[in-house]
C-alpha positions in Angstrom: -12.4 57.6 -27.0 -12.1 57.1 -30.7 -9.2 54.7 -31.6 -7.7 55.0 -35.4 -4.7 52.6 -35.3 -4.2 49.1 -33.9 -0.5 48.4 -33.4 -0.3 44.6 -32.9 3.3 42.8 -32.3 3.8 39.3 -34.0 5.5 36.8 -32.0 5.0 35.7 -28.9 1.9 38.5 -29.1 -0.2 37.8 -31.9 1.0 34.4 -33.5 0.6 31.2 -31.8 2.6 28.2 -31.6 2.6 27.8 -34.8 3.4 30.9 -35.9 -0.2 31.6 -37.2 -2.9 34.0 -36.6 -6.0 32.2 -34.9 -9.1 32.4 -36.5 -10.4 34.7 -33.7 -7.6 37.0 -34.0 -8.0 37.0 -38.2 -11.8 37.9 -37.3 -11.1 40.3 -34.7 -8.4 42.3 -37.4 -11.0 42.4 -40.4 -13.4 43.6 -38.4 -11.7 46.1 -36.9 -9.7 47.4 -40.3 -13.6 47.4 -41.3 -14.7 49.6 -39.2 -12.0 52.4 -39.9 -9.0 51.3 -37.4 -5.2 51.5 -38.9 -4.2 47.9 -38.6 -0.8 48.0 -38.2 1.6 44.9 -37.6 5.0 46.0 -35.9 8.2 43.7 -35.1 11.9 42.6 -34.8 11.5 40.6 -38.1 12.1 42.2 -41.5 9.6 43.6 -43.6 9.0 40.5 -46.0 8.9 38.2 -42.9 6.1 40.4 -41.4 3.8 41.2 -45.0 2.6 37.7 -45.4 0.3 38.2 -42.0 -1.6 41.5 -43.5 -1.9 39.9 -46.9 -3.5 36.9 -46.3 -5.6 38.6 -44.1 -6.7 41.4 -47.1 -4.9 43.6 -44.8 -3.3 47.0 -46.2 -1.3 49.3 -44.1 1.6 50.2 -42.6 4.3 48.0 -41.7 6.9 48.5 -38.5 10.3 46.5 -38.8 13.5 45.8 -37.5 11.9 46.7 -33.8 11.0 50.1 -35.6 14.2 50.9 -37.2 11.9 50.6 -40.4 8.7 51.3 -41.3 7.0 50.9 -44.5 3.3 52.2 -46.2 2.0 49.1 -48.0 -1.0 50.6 -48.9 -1.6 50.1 -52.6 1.3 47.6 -52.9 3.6 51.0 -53.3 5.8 49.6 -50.1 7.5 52.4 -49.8 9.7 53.2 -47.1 8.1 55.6 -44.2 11.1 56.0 -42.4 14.4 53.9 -41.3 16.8 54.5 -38.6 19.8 52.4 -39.0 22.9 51.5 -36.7 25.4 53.9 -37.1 28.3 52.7 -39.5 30.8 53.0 -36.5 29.2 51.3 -33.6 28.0 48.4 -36.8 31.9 48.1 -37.4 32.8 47.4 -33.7 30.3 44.7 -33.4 31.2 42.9 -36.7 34.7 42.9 -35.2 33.3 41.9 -31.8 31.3 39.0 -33.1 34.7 37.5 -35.1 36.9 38.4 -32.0 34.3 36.3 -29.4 33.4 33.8 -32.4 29.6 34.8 -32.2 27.2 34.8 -35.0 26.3 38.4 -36.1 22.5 38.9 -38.1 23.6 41.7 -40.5 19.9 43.3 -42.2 21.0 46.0 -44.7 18.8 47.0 -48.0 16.3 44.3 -46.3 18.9 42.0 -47.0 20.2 39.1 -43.8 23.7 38.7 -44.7 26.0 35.9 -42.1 28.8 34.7 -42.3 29.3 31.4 -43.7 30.3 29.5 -40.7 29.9 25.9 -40.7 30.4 25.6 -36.6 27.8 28.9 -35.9 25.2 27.6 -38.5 22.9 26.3 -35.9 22.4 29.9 -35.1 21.1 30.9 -38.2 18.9 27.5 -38.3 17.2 28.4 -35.9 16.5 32.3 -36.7 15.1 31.4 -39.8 12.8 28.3 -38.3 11.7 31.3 -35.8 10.9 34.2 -38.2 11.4 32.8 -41.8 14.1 35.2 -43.0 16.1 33.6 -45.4 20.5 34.5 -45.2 22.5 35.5 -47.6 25.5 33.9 -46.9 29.0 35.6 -47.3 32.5 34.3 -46.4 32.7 37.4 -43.7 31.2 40.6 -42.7 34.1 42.7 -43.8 32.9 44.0 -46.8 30.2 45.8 -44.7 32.2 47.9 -43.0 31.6 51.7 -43.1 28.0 50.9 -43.5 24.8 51.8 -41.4 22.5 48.3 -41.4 19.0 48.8 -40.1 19.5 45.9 -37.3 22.2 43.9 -36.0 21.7 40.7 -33.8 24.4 38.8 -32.0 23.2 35.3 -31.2 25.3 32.9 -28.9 25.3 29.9 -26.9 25.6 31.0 -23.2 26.8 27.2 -22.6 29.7 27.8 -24.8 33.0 28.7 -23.3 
């Protein structure tokens, strides 16, 4: 059987620890793009949290994002945009209203843009997230201004200790 695309995920798959690619796996990845295989990195992150892995390994293909709500053709540095699937404005609406109701912190992706909303007591949330995955926020004072809108990816993040 003759393989022509190597779909890898990044955390908890392919990254260690650190969040790095071991030396073995960096080998592994240039050899195989070498020999003719589609390397192909595919995860929840966002697309600029993911590109750093195939360029620094002189890696150029296809990217999958937003746990495949996105995906984007790197090849040539042209980035442009495969395909996207985004939330549907109306179900996005209810869970921006959900998240204020039950005091949650909502991830907002839109135009590969995080937005939050600047919450002092739910900031721990988004710490966290972007110690995780890298993504930097774009803080706003609330999600309202969204509304009517279809985001690529939403995320709820809560304590389950909190009442």
């Amino acid at each position: 059987m003759n393989f022509r695309i190597l779909a890898l995920d990044l955390d908890r798959t392919l990254l260690n620890d650190d969040h790095q690619i071991s030396s073995q796996d960096a080998t592994a990845l240039q050899e195989a793009a070498a020999r003719g295989l589609h390397v192909v990195f595919a995860s929840g992150r966002m697309s600029d949290s993911i590109r750093r892995y195939p360029d620094s390994l002189g890696l150029d293909g296809p990217i999958i994002s937003y746990n495949g709500g996105m995906a984007r053709d790197s090849r040539g540095r042209g980035d442009a945009v495969l395909t996207e699937i985004p939330l549907p404005a109306q179900y996005a609406d209810k869970l921006i209203d959900y998240a204020r109701a039950e005091h949650f912190h909502l991830n907002y992706y839109l135009d590969e843009v995080l937005y939050a909303c600047d919450d002092p007591k739910l900031r721990r949330f988004a710490d966290l997230y972007n110690s995780r995955t890298g993504s930097p926020y774009q803080f706003v004072p609330d999600l309202e201004r969204f509304k009517g809108r279809s985001p690529t990816k939403i995320i709820l993040l809560a304590d389950p200790s909190d009442p």
